[in-house]
Structures are given as C-alpha cells and as structure tokens.
N, C-alpha and C positions, 0 to 999 in steps of 0.2 A: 504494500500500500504506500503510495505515495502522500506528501503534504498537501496537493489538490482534493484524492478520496479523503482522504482526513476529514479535511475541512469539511466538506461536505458531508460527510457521517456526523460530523459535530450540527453541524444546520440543520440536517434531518432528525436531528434530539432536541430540538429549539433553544440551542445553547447561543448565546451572542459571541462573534467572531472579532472579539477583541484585537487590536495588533499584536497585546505584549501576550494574548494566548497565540497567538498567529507563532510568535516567537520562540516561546516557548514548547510548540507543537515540531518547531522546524529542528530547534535544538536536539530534542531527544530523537527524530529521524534521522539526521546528520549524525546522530553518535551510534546508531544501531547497528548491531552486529561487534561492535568493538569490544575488546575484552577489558576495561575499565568502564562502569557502570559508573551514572553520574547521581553526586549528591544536589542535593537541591540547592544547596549554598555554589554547587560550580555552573548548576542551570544557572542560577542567579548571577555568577556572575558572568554569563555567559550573553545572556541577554542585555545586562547592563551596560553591554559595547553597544547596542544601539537604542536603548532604553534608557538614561540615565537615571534619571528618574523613577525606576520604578523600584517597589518593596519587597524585601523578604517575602512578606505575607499573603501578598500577590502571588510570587513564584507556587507557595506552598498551596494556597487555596486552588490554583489554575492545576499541578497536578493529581490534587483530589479532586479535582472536576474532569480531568481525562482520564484518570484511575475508573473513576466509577462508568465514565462513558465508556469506559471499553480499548482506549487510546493507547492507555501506560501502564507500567507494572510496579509494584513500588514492591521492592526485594529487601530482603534483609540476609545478608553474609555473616551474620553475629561479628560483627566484626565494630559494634558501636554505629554503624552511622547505614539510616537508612538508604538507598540508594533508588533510581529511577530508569525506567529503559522503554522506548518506543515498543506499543505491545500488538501491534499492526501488521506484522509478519511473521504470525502465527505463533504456536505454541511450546514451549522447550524449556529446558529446563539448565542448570548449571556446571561445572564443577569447579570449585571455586580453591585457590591458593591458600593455605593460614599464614605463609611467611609474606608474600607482599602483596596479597587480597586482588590479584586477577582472579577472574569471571571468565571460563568458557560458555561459550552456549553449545549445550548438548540436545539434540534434536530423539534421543527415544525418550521414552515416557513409560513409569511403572504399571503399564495397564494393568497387568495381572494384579497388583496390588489392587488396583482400584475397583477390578470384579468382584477380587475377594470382601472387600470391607463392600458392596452390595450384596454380593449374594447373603455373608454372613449380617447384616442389618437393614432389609430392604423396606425401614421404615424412614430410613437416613437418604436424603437428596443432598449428595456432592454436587455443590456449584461450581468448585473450585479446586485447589490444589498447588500445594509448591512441594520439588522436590531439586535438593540442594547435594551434591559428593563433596565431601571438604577431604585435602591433602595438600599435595606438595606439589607446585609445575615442575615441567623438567630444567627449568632456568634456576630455580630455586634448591632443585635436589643438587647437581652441576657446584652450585655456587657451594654447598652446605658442604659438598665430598671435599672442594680446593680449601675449603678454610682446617675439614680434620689432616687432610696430607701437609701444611705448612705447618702445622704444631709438632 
C-alpha cells in the first residue's frame, strides 16, 4: 500500500486529512521494511523538518488514530520504548536483537498456535496477535566472539 491508498483508507473512515497526519502517515511508509522501528519521539522529530511547529502530543494522538485505523502497529521489543511501523503491507511478525535492538520482519506466523488456542476455547474471538523471537543478530554474535578472542 502506498501513501495515496493510505490516504484514502483514512477518508473512507471519515478521518480528517490533516498535513502533519499527511506526515506522519508518509514517515512511517518511508521507514517500512527497515530493521530499526521508529519511536514516536524520532516520528517526531522527523516530521518536525517540515512541521516546526508541531507537538509531541500531536505525533502521539495521530499514531493512535492510524493504530486503531488499521494504518500502524505500535510494537513493543521490551526493550523500554514503544516503537511504531507502517502496518499497510500486511502481516509478520519479528525477531528482534537484545544487544542492539534491531527488528527483522519475519513473514510466517504461528498458525498452529493460533488453531490451537480456538479449537481448545472456541468461546474466545482472537482479533489480534503479536509474536516477537528475541536473541542475538549475526553482527552482534561476530562482535561478542572478537571481544572473548582479544581477552
């Protein structure tokens, strides 16, 4: 999906087409697919190159208005700081660094988990779902082996 359907998915929700949501909608597509996930303070200042003026608050309330449209994904890496990702190019899920918090996108999905917990509670309607692999990239494992070989 591009920032034109975007938009236009946004209109068709009778959402107002703000510039600094215009901005903020372009921000998080311009960063998709990339494996550092943006915090709302780097939306923020992201958009604040052509925004000057505009607030925190703003930033935050404009991604829970494209969270809930359907837009954005707001992730959490336990890592302290929630993060944001254009959510318009379908479904996937993580694996994510603990030494310096990249974000792959990994494209399967725990189906079978997700049968299971229906079949065994088929009183429970799953909206949703996040599924996160936390470990070590190969830049990080690399780095970790040259620092025990110089001691």
């Amino acid at each position: 999906m591009n920032l034109k359907e975007a938009l236009y998915r946004l209109k068709a929700q009778g959402v107002r087409l703000t510039p600094q949501r215009q901005e903020v909608l372009r921000v998080l597509i311009e960063d998709a697919g990339k494996e550092e996930h943006l915090s709302a303070e780097e939306i923020w200042r992201r958009v604040k190159e052509r925004y000057a003026s505009i607030s925190f608050d703003t930033i935050y309330r404009t991604l829970r208005l494209l969270t809930r449209c359907g837009l954005a994904s707001e992730l959490d890496f336990f890592d302290g700081c929630r993060r944001f990702e254009f959510a318009g190019h379908g479904h996937h899920h993580h694996l994510v660094c603990l030494k310096c918090g990249r974000a792959e996108e990994l494209d399967i999905c725990p189906e079978e988990c997700l049968a299971r917990v229906q079949a065994e509670k088929p009183g429970f309607k799953v909206t949703s779902h996040e599924f996160q692999i936390y470990g070590f990239c190969q830049r990080c494992q690399l780095l970790q082996a040259d620092d025990c070989r110089s001691n």
